[in-house]
N, C-alpha and C positions, 0 to 999 in steps of 0.2 A: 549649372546643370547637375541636378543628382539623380544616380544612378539608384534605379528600386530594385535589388537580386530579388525573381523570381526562381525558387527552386520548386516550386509544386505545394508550400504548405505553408506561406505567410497570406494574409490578407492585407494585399496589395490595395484591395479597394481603399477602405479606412485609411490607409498612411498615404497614398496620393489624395484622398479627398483633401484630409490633414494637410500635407504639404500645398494643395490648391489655395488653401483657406487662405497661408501665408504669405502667396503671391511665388511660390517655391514654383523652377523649372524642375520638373523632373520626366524622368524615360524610362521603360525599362528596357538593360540591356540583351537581346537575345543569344549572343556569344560574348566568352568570356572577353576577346578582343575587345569588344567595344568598350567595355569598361574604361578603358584610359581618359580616355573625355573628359571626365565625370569629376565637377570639383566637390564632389561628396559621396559617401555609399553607402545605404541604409538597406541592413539583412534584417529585411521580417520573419517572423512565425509564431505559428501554432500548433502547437502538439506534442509527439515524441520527439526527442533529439534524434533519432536513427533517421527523421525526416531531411536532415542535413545532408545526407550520404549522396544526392543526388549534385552539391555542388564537388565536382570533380575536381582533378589540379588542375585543368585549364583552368577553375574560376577560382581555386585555392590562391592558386601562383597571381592571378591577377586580382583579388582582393587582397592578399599580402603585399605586395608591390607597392601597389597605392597607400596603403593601410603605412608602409615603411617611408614614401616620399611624403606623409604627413598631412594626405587628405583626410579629412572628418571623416571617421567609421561607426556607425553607428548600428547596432544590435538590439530587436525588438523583440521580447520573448524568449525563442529558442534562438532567433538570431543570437541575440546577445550570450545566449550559452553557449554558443558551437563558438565564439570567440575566443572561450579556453581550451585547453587543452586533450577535455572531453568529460562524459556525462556517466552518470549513474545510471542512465535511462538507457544504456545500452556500450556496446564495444566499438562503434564510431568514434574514431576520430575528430576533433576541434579543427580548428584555425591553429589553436597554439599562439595567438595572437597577444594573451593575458592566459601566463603560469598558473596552473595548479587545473581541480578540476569540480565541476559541478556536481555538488552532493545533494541527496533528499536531508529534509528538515527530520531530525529525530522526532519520531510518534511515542503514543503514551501517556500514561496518567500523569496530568499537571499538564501537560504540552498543546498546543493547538492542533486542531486538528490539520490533516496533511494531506491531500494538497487544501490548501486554504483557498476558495474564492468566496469572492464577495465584498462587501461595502464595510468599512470599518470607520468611526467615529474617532475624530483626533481631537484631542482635550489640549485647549493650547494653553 
């Protein structure tokens, strides 16, 4: 069973569909408690990192926890940045789960442009 943290600003839809596709049990949990269950836990998101501010220590302490007894953690977008220590995008706090901290990509003449979306061609 894997656990999907809803904090208010992942799309949940897509990564349960995703996980459906695979034949993946998953729930999502409404208090941090339930998490224990959970032989997985997948933090979605989209948007600003200050969006994270909403997982508290109750869900801090209990995604660490697990994250420490060696269940799969898995961080989708900003998920995966609140996993460090903390962001450019604002004075919120990480997990601290992975040192150091989320930087923006230097802008400028010669450089891509920043933030980069979109479809890019790989030359194999």
């Amino acid at each position: 069973m894997i656990a999907l943290v809803d904090y208010g600003a992942g799309n949940l839809a897509s990564v349960r569909k995703a996980l459906a596709a695979i034949g993946a049990s998953v729930w999502t949990p409404t208090v941090a408690g339930e998490i224990g269950r959970a032989h997985g836990v997948i933090v979605p998101g989209v948007g600003h990192f200050s969006t994270t501010q909403s997982l508290n220590n109750d869900w801090r302490k209990a995604i660490q926890t697990m994250a420490d007894d060696g269940v799969p953690l898995l961080g989708i977008c900003v998920g995966l940045q609140w996993l460090f220590e903390g962001s450019d995008e604002g004075s919120s706090a990480g997990l601290g789960w992975i040192k150091g901290r989320v930087e923006r990509f230097p802008s400028g003449e010669g450089r891509p442009k920043v933030p980069h979306i979109g479809w890019n061609e790989v030359e194999i």
